[in-house]
C-alpha positions in Angstrom: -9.3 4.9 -9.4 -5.6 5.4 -10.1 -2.8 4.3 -7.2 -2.3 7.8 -6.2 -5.9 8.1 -5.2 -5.3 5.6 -2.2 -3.0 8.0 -0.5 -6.1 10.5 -0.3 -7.7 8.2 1.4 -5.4 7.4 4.1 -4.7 11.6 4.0 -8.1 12.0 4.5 -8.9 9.7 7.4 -6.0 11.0 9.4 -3.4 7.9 8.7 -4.9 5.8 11.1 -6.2 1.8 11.3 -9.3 3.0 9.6 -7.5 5.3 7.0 -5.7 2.2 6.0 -8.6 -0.1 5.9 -10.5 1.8 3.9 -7.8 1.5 1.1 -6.9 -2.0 1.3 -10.7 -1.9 0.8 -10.5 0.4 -2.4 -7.4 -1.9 -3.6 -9.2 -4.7 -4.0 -12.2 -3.3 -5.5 -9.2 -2.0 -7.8 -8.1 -5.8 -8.7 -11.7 -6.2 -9.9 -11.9 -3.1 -12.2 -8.3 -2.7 -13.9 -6.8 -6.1 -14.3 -4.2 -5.1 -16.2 -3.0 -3.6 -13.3 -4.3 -6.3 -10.7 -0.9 -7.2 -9.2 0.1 -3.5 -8.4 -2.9 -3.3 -6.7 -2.7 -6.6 -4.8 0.6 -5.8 -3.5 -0.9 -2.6 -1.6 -4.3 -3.9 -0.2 -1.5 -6.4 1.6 0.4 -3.5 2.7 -2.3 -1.0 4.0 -4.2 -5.1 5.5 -0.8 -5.8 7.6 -1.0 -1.7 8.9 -4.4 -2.2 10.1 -3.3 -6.0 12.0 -0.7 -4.5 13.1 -1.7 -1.5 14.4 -5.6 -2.8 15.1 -5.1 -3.3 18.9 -2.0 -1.4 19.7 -1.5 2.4 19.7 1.0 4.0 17.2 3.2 7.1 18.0 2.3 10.1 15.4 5.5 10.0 14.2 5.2 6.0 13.5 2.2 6.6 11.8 3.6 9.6 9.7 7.1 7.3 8.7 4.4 4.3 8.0 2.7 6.6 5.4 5.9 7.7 3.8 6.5 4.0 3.1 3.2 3.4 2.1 3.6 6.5 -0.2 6.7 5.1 -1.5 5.3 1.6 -2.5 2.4 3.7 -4.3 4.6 5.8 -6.2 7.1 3.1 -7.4 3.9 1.2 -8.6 2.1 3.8 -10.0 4.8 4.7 -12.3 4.2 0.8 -13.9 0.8 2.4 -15.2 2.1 3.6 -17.9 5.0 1.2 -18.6 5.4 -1.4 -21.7 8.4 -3.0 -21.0 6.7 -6.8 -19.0 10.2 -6.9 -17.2 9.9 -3.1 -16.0 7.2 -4.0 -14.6 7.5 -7.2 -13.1 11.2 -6.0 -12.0 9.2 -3.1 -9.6 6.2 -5.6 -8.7 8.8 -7.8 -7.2 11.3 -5.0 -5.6 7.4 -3.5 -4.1 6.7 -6.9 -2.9 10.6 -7.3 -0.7 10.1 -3.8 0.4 6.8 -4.7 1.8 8.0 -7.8 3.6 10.6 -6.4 5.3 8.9 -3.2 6.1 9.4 -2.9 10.0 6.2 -0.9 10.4 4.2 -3.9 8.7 5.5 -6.6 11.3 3.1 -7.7 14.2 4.8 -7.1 17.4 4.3 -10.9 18.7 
């Protein structure tokens, strides 16, 4: 499965909790089957696992849903682009920019 797949996923099952489950699912199956790309992978189940605990028990606005998605996108894009690349500080250099967006994404952070 490549990285762009997982946003066919949440597409498919309307962007919801269960849209996002189901890809943090496929993300870590991911991690199992293309290790070379392990991290990348890693990074999103966390993302689309922190959407479904924070959004598990609490309803989100279409719109909130729709500018979680385009985050969620962008995180999968950014990565997916380190598929192809050689250059180990490239990489790493995106894994770790990924990894600050996704802690301070505000649609990632529990309301409590």
């Amino acid at each position: 499965m490549r990285m762009t797949e997982l946003l066919k996923i949440i597409e498919d099952n309307g962007k919801g909790v269960r849209a996002y489950s189901e890809c943090g699912q496929a993300a870590r199956e991911c991690i199992k089957t293309q290790s070379d790309q392990a991290a990348a992978y890693y990074l999103l189940s966390i993302a689309a696992d922190r959407f479904v605990e924070t959004y598990d028990d609490q309803p989100l606005l279409s719109q909130g849903a729709e500018d979680a998605y385009l985050n969620f996108k962008s995180y999968v894009e950014q990565l997916a682009k380190t598929e192809q690349e050689n250059d180990a500080a490239k990489k790493l250099q995106t894994l770790n920019r990924v990894a600050a967006e996704i802690a301070d994404d505000r649609f990632l952070k529990s309301a409590g």
